[in-house]
C-alpha positions as CSV (number, residue, x, y, z in Angstrom):
1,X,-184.3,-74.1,-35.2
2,X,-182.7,-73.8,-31.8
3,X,-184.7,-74.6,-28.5
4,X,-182.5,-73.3,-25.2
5,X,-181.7,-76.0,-22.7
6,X,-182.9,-78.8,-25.0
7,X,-180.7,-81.6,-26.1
8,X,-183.4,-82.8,-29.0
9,X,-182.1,-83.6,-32.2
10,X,-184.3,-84.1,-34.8
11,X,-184.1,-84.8,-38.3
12,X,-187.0,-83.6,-41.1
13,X,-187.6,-85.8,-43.6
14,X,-187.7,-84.1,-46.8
15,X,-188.4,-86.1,-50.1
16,X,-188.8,-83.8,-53.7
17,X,-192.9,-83.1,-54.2
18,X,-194.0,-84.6,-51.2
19,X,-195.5,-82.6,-48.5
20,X,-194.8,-84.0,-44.9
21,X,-197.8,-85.7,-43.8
22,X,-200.0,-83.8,-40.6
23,X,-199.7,-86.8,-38.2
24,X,-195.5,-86.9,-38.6
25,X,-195.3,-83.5,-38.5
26,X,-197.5,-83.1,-35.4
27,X,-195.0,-86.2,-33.8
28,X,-192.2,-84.1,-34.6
29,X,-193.8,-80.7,-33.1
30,X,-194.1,-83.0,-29.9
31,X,-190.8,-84.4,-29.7
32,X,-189.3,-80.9,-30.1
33,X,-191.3,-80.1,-26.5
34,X,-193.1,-77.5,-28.7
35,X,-196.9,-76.8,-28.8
36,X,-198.3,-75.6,-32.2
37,X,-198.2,-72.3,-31.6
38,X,-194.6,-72.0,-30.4
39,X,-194.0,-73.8,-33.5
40,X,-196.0,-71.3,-35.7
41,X,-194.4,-68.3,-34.3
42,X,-190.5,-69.9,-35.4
43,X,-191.6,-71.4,-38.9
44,X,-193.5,-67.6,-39.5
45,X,-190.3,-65.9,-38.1
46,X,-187.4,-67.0,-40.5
């Protein structure tokens, strides 16, 4: 996922049968400068 103007980079951790815990994923949302429903809308659109 591609924000315009933003020079973020993040990395997703991503470890076989574990689910990425609420409170990291929530960080991650926040670092990206999204809010949850910006964040909704691109995971729903791909």
């Amino acid at each position: 996922m591609v924000k315009e103007g933003s020079d973020v980079h993040l990395s997703i951790p991503v470890h076989k049968g574990k689910d990425l815990g609420i409170g990291l994923l929530k960080k991650l949302i926040a670092k990206a400068e999204l809010d949850k429903d910006e964040y909704i809308n691109n995971f729903y659109s791909k």
